[in-house]
N, C-alpha and C positions, 0 to 999 in steps of 0.2 A: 504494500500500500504506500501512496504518497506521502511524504514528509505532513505533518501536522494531522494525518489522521484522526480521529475519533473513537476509533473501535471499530467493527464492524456493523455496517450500516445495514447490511442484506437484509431482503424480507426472507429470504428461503434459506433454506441451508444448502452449501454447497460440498462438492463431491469431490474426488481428488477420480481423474480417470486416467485411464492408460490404453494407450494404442488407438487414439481420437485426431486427428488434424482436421482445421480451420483453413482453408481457402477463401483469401481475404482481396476482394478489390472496390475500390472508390466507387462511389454512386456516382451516377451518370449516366449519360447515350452512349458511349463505348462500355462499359459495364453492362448496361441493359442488352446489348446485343452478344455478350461474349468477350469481348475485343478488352483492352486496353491491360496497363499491369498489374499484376497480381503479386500477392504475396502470402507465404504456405507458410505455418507455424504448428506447435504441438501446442493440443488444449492441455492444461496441466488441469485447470477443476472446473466444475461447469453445474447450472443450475437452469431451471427452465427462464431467468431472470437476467444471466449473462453467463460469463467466461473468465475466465485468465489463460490468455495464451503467450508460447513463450515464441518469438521471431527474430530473427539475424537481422534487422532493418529496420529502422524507425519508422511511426505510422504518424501520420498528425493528429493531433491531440482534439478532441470535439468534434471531429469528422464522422461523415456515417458511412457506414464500408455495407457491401452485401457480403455474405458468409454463406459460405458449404459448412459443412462439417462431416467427415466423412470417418467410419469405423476403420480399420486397418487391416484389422483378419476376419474380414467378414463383409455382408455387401450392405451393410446399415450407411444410407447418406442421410441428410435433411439438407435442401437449399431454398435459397427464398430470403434467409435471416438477412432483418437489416437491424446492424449495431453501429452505437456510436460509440470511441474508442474514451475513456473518461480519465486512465492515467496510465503514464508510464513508468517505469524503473527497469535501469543496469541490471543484467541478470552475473552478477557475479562480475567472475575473470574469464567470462566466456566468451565476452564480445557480442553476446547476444542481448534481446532485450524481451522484459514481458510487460503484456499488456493487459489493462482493465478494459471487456468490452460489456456493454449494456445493449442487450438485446432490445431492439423496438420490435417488434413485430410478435403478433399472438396470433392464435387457432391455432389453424394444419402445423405449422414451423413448430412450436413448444407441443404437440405430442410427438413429433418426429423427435426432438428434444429430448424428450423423457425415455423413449426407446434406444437412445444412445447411452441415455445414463443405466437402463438395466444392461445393457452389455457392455459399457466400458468402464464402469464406478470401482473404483479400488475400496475406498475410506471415507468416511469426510474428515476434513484434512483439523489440524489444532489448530484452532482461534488463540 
């Protein structure tokens, strides 16, 4: 979480998952057709509310991205998801970095949601 934190704020609990990736690209007319860049990160926890994903690349901060989310060993996807990216932090000495995403988008997209978290959920992770 960002410097001056609070606690956590989530309404739901969240879940630590394993073997999830997030396919992340900028809202827009090249987005809306396919086209434009992307960017693949590993979901590290996830709730039907948002995400923390971890990515090699900086995303802009209050932007809305659309999102995949796709299982790994297995053929579970959900797309459709639009988040907006709410904070970021250095993931270590990795060079990489992880991100707060806030899911906008509800129906069909959060049970697809929930069907990734029975097959991907490890824990929910210590607050």
């Amino acid at each position: 979480m960002p410097q001056g934190d609070k606690g956590d704020r989530r309404e739901k609990k969240r879940f630590q998952v394993a073997g999830c990736l997030a396919t992340m690209s900028r809202e827009g007319f090249l987005a809306s057709m396919g086209l434009g860049p992307k960017c693949v990160g590993e979901v590290l926890d996830l709730n039907p509310k948002g995400a923390r994903v971890r990515i090699s690349e900086r995303l802009s901060l209050f932007e809305i991205y659309r999102i995949r989310l796709q299982q790994l060993h297995g053929d579970e996807k959900v797309g459709g998801i639009k988040a907006r990216t709410v904070w970021e932090k250095a993931d270590g000495a990795s060079g990489k970095f992880q991100i707060g995403l806030h899911f906008l988008t509800n129906g069909g997209a959060v049970e697809g949601i929930q069907e990734i978290l029975k097959r991907c959920r490890t824990k929910a992770p210590p607050v």
